[in-house]
C-alpha positions as CSV (number, residue, x, y, z in Angstrom):
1,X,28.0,93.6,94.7
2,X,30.9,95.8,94.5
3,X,32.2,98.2,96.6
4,X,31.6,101.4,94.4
5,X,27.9,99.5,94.2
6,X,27.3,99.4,97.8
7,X,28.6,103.0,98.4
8,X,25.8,104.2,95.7
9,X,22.9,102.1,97.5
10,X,24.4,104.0,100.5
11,X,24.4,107.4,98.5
12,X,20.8,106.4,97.1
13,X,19.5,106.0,100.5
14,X,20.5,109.3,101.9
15,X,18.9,111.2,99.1
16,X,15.6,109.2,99.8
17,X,15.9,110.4,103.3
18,X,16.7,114.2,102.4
19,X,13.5,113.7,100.0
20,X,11.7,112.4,103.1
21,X,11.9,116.3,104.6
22,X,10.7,117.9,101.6
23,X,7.6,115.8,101.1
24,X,4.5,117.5,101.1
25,X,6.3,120.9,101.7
26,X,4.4,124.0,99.6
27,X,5.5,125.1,96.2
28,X,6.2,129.0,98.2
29,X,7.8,127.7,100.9
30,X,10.3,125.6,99.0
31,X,11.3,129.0,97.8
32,X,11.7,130.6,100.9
33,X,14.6,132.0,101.8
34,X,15.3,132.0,105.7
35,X,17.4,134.7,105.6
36,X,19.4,137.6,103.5
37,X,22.5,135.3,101.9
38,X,20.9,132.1,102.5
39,X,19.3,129.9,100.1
40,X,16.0,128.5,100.6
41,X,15.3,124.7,100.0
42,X,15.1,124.6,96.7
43,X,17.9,126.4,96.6
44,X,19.9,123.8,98.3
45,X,19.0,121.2,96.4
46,X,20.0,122.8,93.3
47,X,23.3,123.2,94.6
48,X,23.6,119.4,95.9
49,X,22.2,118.2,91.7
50,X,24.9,120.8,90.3
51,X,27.5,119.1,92.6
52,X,26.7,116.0,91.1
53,X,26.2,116.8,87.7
54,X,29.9,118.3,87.7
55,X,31.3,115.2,89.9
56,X,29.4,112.8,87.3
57,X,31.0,114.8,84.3
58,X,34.4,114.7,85.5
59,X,34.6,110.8,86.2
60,X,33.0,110.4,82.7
61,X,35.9,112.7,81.1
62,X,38.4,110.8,83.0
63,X,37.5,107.7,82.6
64,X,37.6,108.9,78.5
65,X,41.4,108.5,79.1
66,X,42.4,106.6,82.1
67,X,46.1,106.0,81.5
68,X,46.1,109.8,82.8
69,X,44.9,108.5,86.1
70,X,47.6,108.1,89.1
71,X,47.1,105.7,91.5
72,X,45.0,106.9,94.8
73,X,47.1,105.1,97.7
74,X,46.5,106.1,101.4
75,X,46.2,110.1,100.5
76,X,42.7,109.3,98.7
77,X,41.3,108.2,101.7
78,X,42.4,111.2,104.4
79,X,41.3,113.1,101.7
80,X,37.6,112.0,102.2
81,X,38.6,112.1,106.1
82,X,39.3,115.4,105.7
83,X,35.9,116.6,103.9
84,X,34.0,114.2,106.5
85,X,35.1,115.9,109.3
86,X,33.9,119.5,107.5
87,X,30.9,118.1,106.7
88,X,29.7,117.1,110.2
89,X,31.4,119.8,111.8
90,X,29.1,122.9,112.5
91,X,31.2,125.4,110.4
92,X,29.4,126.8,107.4
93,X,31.5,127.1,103.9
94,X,31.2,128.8,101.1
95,X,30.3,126.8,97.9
96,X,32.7,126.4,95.5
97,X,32.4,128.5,92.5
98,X,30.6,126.1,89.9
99,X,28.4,124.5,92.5
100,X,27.1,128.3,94.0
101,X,25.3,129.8,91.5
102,X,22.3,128.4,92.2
103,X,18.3,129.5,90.5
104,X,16.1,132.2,92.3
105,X,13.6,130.1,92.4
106,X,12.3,126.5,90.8
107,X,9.7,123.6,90.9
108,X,9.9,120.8,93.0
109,X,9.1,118.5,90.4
110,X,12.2,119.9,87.9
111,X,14.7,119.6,90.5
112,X,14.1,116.2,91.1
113,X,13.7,115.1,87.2
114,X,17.5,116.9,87.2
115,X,18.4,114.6,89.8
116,X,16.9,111.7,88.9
117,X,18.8,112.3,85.7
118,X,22.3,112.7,87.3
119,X,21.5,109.8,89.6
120,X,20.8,107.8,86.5
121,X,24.0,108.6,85.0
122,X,26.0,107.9,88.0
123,X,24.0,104.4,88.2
124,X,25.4,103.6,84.8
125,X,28.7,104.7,85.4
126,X,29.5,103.4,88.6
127,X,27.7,99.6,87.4
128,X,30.2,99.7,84.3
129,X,33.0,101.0,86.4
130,X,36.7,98.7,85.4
131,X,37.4,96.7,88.1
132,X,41.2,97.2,87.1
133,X,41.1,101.7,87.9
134,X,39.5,100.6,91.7
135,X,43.0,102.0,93.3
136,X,42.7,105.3,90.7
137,X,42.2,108.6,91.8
138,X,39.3,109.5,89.2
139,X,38.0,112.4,90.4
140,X,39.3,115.7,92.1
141,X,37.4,117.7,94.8
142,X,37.8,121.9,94.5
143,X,39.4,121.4,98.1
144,X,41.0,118.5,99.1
145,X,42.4,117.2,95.9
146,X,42.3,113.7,94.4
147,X,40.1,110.4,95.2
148,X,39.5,107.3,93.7
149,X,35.7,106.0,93.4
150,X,34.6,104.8,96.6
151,X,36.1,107.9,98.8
152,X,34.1,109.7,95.8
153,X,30.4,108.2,96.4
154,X,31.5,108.8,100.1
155,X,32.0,112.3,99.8
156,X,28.6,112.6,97.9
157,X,26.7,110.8,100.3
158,X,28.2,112.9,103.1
159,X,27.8,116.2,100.9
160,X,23.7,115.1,100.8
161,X,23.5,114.6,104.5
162,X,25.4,117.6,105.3
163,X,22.6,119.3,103.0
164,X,19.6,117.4,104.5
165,X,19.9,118.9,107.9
166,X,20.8,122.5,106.3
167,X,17.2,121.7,104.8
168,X,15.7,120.2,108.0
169,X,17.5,123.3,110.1
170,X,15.8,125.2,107.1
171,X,12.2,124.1,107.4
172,X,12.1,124.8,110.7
173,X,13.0,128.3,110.7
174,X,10.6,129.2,107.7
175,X,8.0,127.7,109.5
C-alpha cells in the first residue's frame, strides 16, 4: 500500500466518524441553523463535498498535463503544517469563495450520494496515481499555496475533522 493509499484509508475513516454524529439525526434538524450567519449541518457538509469536488477536479486537470507540475520539496509540507495548525486551533475562518456558497437547505440522503460520488473519484485517482509525480506539487490550496498528494489527503482529512466537531459543537446547540 502506498502512501497516498494509506492517507485515503485515513481520510475515509474520518468521514465515517463525522457520519457517525449525523446518524439518526431528523430531516428538520439537519437544517437547522444554530444561529444568524451560521450554517446548519447540512450546511456544513455541503461545504466539506464542494471542497472535495474542487480539490478532486483540480488534481484531475493537473494531472491532464503534469510536466507543468514543480517539484514540492520541504515548502509542501509546512504548507500542510500551516493549515493543521488553523484547523485545530479554535479560530473560526471564513470559507473560501468557491467552497461558501453552500444550499438553504438539502436531504440527507443527496448529500451523501454527492459524497460518495467525489469519494469515488478520488479512490480512482489516488489508486492510479504515477508513482514518478509522488515529490510534485499537484494541487494548490486558496491559502497556503502548493502541495503534493500526500500533504493533500492530509489537509482533507484534517478539513473533515475540523468540520465534524463544528457539526458535533452544532448538534449540541440545536438540541
Amino acid at each position: 500500500m502506498t502512501t497516498e493509499q494509506r492517507r485515503f484509508a485515513a481520510l475515509e475513516e474520518s468521514r465515517d466518524r463525522l457520519l457517525h454524529l449525523v446518524e439518526g439525526v431528523e430531516h428538520g434538524p439537519l437544517n437547522r441553523r444554530p444561529g444568524p450567519r451560521r450554517w446548519s449541518i447540512l450546511q456544513v457538509l455541503s461545504h466539506v463535498i464542494q471542497s472535495e469536488e474542487l480539490t478532486l477536479s483540480y488534481l484531475q486537470h493537473k494531472l491532464q498535463d503534469p510536466t507543468r507540475m514543480p517539484r514540492a520539496g520541504l515548502a509542501s509540507y509546512r504548507r500542510l503544517l500551516t493549515l493543521v495548525v488553523a484547523l485545530r486551533s479554535p479560530l473560526r475562518f471564513k470559507a473560501p469563495g468557491a467552497t461558501g456558497n453552500v444550499p438553504e437547505s438539502g436531504t440527507l440522503a443527496e448529500t451523501l450520494q454527492r459524497w460518495e460520488n467525489v469519494r469515488s473519484g478520488l479512490a480512482v485517482l489516488v489508486a492510479t496515481f504515477p508513482a514518478e509525480l509522488r515529490d510534485r506539487a499537484v494541487f494548490r490550496h486558496p491559502f497556503v499555496g502548493r502541495m503534493r498528494l500526500t500533504h493533500t489527503l492530509s489537509f482533507m482529512k484534517e478539513h473533515v475533522e475540523h468540520h465534524a466537531r463544528q457539526i458535533a459543537h452544532i448538534k449540541r446547540e440545536i438540541g
